[in-house]
N, CA, C and O atoms as a GROMACS GRO file, in nm:
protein
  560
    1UNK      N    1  -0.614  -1.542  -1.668
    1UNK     CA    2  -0.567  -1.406  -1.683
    1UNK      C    3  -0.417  -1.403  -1.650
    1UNK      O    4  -0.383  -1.490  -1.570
    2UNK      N    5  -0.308  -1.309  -1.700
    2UNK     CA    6  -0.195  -1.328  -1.671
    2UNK      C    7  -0.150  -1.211  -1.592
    2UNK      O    8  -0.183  -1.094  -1.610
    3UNK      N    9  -0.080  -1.251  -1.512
    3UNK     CA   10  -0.016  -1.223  -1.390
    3UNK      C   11  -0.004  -1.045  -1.387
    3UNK      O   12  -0.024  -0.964  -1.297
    4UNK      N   13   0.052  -1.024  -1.571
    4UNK     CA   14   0.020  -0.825  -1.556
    4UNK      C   15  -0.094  -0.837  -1.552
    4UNK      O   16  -0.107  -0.760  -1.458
    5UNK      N   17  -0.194  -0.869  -1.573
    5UNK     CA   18  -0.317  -0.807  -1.656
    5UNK      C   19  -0.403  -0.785  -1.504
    5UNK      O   20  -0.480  -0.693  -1.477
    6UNK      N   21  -0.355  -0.926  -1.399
    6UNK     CA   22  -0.404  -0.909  -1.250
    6UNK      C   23  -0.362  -0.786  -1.180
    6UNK      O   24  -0.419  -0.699  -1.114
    7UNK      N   25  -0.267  -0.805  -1.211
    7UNK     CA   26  -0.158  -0.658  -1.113
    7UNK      C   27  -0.254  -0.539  -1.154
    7UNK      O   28  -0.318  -0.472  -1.072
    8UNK      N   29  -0.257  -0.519  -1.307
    8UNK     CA   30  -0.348  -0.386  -1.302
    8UNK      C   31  -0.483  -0.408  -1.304
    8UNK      O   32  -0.552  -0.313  -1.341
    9UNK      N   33  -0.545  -0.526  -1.270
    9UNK     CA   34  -0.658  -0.506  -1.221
    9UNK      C   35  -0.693  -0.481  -1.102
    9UNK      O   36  -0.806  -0.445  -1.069
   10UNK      N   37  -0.555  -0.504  -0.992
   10UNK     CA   38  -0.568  -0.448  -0.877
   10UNK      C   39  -0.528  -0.339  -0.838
   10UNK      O   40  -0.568  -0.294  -0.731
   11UNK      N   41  -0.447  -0.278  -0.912
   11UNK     CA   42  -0.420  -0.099  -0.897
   11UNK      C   43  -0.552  -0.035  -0.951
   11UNK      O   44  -0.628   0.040  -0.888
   12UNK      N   45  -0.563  -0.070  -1.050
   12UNK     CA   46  -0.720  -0.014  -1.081
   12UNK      C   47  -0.844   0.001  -0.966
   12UNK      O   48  -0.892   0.103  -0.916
   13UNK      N   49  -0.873  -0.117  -0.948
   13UNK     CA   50  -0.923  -0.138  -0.823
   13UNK      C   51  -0.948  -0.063  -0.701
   13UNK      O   52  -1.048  -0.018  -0.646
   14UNK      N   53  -0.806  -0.065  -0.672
   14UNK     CA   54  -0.753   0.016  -0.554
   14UNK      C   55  -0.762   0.128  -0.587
   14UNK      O   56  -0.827   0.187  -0.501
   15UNK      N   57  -0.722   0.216  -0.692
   15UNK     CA   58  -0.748   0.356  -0.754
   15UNK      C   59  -0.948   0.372  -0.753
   15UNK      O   60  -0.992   0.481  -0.719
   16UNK      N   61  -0.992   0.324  -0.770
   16UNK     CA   62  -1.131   0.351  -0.810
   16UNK      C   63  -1.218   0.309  -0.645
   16UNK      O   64  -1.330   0.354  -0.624
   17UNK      N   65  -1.168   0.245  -0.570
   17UNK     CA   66  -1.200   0.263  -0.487
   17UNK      C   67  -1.220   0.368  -0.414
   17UNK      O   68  -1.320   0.392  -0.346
   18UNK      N   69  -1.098   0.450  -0.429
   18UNK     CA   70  -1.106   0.550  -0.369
   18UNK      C   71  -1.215   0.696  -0.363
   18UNK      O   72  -1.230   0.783  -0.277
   19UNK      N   73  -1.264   0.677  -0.467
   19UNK     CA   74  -1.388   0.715  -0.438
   19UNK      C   75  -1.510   0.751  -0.354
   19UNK      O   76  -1.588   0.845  -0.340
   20UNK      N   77  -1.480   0.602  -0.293
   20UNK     CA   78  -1.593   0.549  -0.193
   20UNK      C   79  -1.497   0.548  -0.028
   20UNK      O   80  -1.542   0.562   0.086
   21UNK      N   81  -1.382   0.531  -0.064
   21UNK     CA   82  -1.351   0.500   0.071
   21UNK      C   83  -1.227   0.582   0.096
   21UNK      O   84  -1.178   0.538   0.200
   22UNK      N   85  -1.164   0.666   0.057
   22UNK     CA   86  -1.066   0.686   0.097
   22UNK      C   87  -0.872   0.658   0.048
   22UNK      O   88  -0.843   0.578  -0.041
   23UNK      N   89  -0.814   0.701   0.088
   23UNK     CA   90  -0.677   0.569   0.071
   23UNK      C   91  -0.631   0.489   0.115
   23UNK      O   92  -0.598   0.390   0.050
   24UNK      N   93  -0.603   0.507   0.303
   24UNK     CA   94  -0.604   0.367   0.352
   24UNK      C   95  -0.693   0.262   0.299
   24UNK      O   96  -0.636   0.159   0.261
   25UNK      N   97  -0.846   0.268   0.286
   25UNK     CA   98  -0.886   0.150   0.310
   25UNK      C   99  -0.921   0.126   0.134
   25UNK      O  100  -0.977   0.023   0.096
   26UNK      N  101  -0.885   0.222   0.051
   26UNK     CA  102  -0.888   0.193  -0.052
   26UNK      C  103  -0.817   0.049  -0.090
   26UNK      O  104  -0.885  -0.042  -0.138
   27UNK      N  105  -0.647   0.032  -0.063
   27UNK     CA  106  -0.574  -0.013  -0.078
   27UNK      C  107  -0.580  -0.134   0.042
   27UNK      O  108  -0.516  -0.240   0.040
   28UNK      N  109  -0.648  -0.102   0.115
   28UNK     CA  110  -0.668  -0.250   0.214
   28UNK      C  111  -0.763  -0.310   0.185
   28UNK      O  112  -0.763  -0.429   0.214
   29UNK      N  113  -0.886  -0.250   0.112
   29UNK     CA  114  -1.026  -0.346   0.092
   29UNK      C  115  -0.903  -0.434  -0.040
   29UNK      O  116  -0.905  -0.557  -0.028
   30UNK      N  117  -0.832  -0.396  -0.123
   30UNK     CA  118  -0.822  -0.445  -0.257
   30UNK      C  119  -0.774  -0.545  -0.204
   30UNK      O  120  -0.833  -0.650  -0.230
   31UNK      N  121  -0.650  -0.552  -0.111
   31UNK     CA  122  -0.547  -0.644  -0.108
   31UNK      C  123  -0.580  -0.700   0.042
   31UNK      O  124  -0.484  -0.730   0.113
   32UNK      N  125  -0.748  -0.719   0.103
   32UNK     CA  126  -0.780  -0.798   0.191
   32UNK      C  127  -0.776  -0.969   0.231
   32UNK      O  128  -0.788  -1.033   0.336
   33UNK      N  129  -0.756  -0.996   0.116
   33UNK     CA  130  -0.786  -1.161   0.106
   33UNK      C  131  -0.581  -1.182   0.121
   33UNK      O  132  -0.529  -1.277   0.180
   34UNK      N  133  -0.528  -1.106   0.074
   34UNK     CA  134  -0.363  -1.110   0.074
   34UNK      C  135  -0.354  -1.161   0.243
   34UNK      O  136  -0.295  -1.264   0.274
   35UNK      N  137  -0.432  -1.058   0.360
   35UNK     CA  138  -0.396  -1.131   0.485
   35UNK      C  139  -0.507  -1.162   0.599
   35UNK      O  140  -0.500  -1.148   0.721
   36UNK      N  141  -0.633  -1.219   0.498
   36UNK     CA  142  -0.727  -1.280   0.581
   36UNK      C  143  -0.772  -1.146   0.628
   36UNK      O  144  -0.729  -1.121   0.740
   37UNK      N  145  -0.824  -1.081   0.592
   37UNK     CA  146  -0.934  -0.970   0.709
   37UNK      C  147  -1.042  -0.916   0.611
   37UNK      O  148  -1.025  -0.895   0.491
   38UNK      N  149  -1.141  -0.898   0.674
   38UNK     CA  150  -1.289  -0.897   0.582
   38UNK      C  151  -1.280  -0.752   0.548
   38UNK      O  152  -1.195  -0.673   0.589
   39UNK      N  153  -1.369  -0.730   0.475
   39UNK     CA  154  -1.372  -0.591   0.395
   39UNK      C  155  -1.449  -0.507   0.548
   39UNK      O  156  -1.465  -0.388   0.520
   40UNK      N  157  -1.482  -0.530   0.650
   40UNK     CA  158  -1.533  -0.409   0.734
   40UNK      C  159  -1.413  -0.346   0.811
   40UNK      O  160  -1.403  -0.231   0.854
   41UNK      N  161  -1.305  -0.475   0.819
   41UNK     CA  162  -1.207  -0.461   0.947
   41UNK      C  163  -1.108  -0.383   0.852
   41UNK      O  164  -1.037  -0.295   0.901
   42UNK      N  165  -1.099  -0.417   0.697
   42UNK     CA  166  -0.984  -0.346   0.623
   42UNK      C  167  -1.019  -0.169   0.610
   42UNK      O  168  -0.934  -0.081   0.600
   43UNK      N  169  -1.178  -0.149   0.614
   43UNK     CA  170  -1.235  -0.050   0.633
   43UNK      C  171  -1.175   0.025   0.746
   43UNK      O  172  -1.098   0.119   0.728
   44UNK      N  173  -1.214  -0.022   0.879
   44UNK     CA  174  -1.156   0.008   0.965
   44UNK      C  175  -1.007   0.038   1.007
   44UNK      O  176  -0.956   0.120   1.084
   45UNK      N  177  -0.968  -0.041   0.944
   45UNK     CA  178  -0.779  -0.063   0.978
   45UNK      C  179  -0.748   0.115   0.891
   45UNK      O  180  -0.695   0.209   0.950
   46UNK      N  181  -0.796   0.120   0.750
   46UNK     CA  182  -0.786   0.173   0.704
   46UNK      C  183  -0.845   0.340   0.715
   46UNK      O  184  -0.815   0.442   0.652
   47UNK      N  185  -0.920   0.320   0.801
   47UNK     CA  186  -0.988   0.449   0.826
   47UNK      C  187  -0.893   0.562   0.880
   47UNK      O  188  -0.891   0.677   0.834
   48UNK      N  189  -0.805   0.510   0.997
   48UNK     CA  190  -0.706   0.609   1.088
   48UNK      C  191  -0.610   0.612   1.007
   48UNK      O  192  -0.537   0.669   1.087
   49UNK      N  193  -0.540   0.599   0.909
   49UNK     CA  194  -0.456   0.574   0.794
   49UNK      C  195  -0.514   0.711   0.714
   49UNK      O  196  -0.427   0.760   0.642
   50UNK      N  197  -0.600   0.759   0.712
   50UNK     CA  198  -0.659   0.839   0.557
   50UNK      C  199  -0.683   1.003   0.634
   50UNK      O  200  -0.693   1.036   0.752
   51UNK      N  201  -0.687   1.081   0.503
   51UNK     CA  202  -0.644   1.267   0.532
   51UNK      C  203  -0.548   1.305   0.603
   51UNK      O  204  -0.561   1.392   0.690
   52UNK      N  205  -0.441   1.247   0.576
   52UNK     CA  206  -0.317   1.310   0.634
   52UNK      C  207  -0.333   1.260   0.839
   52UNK      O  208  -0.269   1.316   0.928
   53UNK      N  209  -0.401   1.184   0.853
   53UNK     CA  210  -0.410   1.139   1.003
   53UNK      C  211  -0.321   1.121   1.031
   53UNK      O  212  -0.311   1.143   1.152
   54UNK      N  213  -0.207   1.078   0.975
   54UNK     CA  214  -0.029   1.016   1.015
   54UNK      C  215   0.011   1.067   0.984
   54UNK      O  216   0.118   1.010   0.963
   55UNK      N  217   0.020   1.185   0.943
   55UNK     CA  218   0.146   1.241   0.861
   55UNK      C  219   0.209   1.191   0.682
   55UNK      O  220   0.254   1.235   0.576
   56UNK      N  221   0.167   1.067   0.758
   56UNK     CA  222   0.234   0.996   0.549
   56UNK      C  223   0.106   0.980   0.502
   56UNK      O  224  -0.001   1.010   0.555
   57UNK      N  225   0.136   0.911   0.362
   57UNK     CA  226   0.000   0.876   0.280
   57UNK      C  227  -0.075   0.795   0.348
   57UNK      O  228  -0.019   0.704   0.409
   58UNK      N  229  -0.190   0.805   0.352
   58UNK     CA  230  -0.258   0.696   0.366
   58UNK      C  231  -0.256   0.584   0.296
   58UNK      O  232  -0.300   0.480   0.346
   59UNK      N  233  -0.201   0.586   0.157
   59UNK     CA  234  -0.194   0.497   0.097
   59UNK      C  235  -0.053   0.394   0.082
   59UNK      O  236  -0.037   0.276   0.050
   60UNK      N  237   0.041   0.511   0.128
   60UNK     CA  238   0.174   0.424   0.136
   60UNK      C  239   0.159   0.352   0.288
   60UNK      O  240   0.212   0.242   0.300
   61UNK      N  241   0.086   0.414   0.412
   61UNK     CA  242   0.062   0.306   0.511
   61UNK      C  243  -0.012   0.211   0.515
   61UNK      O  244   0.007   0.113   0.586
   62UNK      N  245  -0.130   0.231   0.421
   62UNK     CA  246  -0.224   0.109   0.384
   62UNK      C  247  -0.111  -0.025   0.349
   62UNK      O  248  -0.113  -0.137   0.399
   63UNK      N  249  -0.015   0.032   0.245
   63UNK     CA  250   0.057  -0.102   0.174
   63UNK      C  251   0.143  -0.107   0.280
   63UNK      O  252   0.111  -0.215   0.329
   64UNK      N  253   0.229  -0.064   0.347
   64UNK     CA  254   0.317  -0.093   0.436
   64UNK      C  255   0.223  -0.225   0.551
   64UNK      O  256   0.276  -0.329   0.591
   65UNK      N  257   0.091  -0.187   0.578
   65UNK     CA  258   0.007  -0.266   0.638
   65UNK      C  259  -0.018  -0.415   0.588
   65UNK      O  260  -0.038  -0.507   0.667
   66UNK      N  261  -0.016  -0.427   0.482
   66UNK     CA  262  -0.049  -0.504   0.375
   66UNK      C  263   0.053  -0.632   0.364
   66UNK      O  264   0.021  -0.751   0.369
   67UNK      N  265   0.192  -0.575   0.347
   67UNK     CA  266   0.302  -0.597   0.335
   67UNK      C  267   0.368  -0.652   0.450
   67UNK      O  268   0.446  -0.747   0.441
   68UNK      N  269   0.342  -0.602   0.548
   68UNK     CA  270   0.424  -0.679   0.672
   68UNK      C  271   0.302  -0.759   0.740
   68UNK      O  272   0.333  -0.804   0.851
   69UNK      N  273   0.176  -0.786   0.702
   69UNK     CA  274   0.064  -0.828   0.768
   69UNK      C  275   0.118  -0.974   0.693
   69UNK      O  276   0.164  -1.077   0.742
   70UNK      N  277   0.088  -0.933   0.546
   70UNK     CA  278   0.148  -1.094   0.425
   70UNK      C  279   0.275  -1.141   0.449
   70UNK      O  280   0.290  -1.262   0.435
   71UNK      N  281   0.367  -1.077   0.482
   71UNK     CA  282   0.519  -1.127   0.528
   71UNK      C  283   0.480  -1.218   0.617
   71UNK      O  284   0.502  -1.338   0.603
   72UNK      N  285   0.403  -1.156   0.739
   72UNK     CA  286   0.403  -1.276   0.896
   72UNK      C  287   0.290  -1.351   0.884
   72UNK      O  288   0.258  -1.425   0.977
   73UNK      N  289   0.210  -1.342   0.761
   73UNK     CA  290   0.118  -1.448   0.726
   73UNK      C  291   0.219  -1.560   0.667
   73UNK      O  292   0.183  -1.677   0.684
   74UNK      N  293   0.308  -1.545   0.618
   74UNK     CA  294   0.353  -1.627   0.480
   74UNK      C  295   0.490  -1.690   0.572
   74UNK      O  296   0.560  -1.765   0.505
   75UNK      N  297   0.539  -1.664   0.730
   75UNK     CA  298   0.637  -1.719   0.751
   75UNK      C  299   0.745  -1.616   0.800
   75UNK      O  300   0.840  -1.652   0.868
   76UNK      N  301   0.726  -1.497   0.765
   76UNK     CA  302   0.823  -1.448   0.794
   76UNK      C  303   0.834  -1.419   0.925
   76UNK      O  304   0.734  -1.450   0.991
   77UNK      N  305   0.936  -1.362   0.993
   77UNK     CA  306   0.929  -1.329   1.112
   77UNK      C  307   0.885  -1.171   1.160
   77UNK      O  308   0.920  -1.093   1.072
   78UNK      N  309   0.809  -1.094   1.287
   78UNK     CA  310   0.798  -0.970   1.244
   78UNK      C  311   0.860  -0.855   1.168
   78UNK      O  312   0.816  -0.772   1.088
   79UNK      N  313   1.009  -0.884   1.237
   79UNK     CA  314   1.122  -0.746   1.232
   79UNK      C  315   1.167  -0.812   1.055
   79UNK      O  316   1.236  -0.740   0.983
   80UNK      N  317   1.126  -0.932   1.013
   80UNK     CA  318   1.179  -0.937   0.863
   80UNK      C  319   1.047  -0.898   0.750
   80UNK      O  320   1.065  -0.867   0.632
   81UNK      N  321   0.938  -0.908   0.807
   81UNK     CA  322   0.766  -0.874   0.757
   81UNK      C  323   0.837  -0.684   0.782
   81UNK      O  324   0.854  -0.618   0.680
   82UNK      N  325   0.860  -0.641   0.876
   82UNK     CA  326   0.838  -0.519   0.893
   82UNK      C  327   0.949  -0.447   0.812
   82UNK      O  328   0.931  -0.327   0.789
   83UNK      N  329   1.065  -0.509   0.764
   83UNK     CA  330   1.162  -0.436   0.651
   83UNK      C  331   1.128  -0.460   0.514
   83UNK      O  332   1.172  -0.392   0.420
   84UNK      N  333   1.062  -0.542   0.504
   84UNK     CA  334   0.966  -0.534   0.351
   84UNK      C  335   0.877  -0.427   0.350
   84UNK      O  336   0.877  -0.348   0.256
   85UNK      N  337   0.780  -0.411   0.470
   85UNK     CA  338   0.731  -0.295   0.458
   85UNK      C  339   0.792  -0.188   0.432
   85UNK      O  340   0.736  -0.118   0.348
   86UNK      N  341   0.895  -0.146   0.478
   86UNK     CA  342   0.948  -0.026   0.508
   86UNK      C  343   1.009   0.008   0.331
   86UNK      O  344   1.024   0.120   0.282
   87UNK      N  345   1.031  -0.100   0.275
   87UNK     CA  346   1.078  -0.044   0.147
   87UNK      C  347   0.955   0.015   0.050
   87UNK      O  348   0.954   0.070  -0.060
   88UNK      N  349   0.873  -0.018   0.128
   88UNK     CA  350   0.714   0.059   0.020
   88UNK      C  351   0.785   0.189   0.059
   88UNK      O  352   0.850   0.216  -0.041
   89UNK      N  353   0.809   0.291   0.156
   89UNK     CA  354   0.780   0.405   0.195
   89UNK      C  355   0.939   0.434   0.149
   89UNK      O  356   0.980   0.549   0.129
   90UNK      N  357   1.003   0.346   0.139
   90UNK     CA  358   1.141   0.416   0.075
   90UNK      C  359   1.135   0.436  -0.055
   90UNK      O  360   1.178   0.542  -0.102
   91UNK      N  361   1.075   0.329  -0.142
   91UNK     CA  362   1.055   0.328  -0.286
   91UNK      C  363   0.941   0.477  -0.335
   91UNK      O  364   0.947   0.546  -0.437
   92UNK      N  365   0.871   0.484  -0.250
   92UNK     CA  366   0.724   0.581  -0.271
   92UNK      C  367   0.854   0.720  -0.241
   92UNK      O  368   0.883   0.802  -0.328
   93UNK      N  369   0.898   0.717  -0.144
   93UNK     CA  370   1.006   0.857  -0.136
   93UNK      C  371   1.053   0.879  -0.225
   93UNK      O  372   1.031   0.982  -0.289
   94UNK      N  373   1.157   0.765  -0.268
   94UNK     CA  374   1.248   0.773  -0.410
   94UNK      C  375   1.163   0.843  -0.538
   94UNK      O  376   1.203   0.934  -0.611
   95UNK      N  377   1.038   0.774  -0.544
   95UNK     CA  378   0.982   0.818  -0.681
   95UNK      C  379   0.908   0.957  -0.668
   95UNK      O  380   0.887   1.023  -0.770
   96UNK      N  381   0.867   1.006  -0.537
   96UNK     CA  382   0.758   1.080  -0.519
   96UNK      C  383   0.844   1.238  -0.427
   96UNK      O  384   0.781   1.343  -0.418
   97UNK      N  385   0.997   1.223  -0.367
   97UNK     CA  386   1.024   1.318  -0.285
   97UNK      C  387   0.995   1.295  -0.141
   97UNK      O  388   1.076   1.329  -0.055
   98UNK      N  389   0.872   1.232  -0.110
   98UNK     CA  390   0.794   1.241  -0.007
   98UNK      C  391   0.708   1.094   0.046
   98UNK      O  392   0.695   0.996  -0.027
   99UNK      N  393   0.675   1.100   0.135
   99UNK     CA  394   0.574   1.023   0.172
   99UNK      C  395   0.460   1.094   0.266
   99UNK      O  396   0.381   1.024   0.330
  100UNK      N  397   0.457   1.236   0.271
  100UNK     CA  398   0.400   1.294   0.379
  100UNK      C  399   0.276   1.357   0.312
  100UNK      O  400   0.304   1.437   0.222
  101UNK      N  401   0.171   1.341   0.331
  101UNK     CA  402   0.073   1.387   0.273
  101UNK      C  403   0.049   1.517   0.233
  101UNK      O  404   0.015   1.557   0.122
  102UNK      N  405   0.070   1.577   0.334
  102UNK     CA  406   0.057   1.704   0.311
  102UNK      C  407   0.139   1.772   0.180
  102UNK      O  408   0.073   1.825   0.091
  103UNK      N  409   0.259   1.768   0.175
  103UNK     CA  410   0.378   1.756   0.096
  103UNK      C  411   0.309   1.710  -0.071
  103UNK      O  412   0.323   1.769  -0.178
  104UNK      N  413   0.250   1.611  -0.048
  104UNK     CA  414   0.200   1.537  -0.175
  104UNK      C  415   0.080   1.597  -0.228
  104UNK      O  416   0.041   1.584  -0.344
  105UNK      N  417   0.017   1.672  -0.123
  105UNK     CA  418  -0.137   1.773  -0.184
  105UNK      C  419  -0.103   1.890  -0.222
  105UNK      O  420  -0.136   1.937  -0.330
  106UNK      N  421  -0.010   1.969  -0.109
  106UNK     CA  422   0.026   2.107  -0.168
  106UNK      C  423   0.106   2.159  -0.236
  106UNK      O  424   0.122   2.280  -0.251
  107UNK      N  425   0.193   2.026  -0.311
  107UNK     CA  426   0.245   2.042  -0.397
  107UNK      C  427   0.433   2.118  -0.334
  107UNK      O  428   0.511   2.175  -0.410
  108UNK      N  429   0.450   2.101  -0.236
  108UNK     CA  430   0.548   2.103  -0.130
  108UNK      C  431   0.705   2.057  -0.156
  108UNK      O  432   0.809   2.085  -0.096
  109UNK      N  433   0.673   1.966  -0.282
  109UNK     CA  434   0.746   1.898  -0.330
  109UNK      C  435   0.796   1.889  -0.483
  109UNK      O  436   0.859   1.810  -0.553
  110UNK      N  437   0.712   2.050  -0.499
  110UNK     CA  438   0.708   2.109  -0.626
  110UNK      C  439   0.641   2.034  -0.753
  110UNK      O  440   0.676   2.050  -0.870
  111UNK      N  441   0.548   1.956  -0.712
  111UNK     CA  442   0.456   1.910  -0.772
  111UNK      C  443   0.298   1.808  -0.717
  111UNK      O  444   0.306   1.687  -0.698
  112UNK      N  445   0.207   1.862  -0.704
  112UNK     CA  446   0.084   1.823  -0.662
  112UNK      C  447   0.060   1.713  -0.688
  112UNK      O  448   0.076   1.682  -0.806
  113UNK      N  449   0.021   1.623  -0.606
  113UNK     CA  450   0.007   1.448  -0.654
  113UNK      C  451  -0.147   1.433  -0.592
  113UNK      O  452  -0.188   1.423  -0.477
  114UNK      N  453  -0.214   1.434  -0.724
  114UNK     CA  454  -0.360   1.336  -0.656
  114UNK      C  455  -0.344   1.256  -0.559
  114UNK      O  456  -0.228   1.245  -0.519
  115UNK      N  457  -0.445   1.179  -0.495
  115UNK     CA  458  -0.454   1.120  -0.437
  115UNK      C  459  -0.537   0.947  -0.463
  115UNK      O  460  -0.552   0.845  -0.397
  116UNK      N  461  -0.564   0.987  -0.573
  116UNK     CA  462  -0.554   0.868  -0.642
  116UNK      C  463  -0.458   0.788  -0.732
  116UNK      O  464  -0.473   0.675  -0.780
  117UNK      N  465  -0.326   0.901  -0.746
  117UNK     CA  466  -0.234   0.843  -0.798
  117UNK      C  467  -0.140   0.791  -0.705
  117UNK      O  468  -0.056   0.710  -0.743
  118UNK      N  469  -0.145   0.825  -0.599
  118UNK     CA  470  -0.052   0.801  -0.463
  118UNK      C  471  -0.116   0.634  -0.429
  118UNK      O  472  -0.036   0.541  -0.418
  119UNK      N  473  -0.257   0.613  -0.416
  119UNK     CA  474  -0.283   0.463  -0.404
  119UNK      C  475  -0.206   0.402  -0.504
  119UNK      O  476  -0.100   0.346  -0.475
  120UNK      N  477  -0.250   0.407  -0.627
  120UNK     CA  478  -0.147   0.351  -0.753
  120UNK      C  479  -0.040   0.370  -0.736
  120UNK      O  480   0.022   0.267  -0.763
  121UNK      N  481   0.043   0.469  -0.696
  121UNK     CA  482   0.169   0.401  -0.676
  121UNK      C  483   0.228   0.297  -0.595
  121UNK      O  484   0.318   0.214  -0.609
  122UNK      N  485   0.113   0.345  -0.470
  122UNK     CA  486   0.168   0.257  -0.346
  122UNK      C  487   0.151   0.162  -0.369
  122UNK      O  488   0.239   0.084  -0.332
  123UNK      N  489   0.010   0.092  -0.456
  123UNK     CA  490   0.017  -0.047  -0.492
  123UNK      C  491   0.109  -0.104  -0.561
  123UNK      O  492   0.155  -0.218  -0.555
  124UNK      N  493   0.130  -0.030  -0.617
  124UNK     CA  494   0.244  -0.076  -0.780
  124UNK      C  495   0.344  -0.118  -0.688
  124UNK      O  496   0.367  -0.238  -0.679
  125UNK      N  497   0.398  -0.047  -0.629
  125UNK     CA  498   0.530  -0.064  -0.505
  125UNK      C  499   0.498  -0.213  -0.441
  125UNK      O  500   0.569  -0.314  -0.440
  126UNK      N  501   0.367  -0.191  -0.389
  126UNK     CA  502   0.343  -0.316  -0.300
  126UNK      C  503   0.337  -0.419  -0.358
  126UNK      O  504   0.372  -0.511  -0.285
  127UNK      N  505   0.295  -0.469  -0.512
  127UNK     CA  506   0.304  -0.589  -0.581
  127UNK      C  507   0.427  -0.617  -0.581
  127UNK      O  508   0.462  -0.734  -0.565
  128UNK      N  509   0.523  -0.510  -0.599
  128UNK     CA  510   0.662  -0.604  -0.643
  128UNK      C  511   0.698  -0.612  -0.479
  128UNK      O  512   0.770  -0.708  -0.451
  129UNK      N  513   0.678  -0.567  -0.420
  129UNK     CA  514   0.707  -0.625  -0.245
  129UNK      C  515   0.681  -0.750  -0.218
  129UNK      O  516   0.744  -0.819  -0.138
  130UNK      N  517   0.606  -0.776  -0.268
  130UNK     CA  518   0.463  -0.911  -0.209
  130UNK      C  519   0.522  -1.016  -0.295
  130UNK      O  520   0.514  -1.131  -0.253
  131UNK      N  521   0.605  -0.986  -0.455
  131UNK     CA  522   0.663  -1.078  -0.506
  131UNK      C  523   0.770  -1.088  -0.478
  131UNK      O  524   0.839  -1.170  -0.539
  132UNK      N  525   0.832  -1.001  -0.365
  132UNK     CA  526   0.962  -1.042  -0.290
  132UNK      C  527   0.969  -1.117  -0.165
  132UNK      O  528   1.058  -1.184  -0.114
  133UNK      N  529   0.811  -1.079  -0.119
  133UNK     CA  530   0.833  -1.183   0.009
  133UNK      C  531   0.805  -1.316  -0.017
  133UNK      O  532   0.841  -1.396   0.069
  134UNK      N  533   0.728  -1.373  -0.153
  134UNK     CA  534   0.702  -1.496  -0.194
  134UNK      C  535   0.820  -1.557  -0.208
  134UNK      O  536   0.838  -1.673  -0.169
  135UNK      N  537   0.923  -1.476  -0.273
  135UNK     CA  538   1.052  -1.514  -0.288
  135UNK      C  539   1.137  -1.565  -0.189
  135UNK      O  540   1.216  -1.660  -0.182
  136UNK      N  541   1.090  -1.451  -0.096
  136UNK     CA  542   1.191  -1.487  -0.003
  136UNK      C  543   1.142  -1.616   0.065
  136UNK      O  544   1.221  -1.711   0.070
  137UNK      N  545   1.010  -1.631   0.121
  137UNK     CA  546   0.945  -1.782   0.163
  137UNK      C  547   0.982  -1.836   0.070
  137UNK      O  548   1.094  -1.858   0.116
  138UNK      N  549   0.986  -1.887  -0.046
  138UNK     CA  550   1.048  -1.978  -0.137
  138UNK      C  551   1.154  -2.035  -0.132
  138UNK      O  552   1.183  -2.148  -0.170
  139UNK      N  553   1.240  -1.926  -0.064
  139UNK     CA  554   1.390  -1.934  -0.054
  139UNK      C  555   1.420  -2.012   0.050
  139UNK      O  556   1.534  -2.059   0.063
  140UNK      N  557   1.300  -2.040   0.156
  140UNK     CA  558   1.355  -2.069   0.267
  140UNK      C  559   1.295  -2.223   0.325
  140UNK      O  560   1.336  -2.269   0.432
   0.00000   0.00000   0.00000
């Protein structure tokens, strides 16, 4: 299978999950094997993450989770794992106004964003993250 055709089989994924689980753990069951943790603990990780519990998406903290978990899996150091993260929630701002949930349901931001499109974005964000931190381990 080629490399797009994976990517949107895992936004998909992660979108249709949500269903069953939420957005944090939507986006953490998908991209569990990315940093070693079983589908109960991504459940879990993901649980305090979802309905506005933080203030931001659940889904842009799921990938921020994701993202600096695979950074310091892959080599990086924390504080350089944790500025990869941080560009999920800058990129999700840029495109979205917001990262704050609330903001993103009531439309706060002068336009209402599902909450299944907010996982999909956040993933979309987080693939090209995840192909920057490969990069950057590559680099080094």
């Amino acid at each position: 299978m080629e490399k797009e055709d994976l990517k949107n089989q895992r936004l998909t994924e992660a979108r249709d999950k949500f269903r069953k689980f939420r957005c944090g753990p939507s986006v953490l069951t998908t991209y569990k094997d990315y940093i070693d943790i079983s589908e109960d603990e991504a459940i879990d990780i993901g649980r305090g993450m979802s309905g506005g519990r933080m203030i931001d998406c659940g889904a842009v903290l799921g990938a921020m989770y994701v993202a600096k978990a695979y950074g310091v899996k892959n080599g990086l150091d924390e504080d350089t794992a944790k500025e990869y993260s941080k560009k999920i929630r800058d990129e999700f701002v840029k495109n979205n106004n917001t990262s704050k949930c609330r903001e993103l349901k009531t439309g706060g931001t002068g336009n209402i964003k599902p909450c299944t499109e907010c996982v999909w974005d956040a993933c979309d964000i987080l693939e090209s993250v995840i192909e920057e931190i490969d990069a950057a381990v590559e680099n080094n």
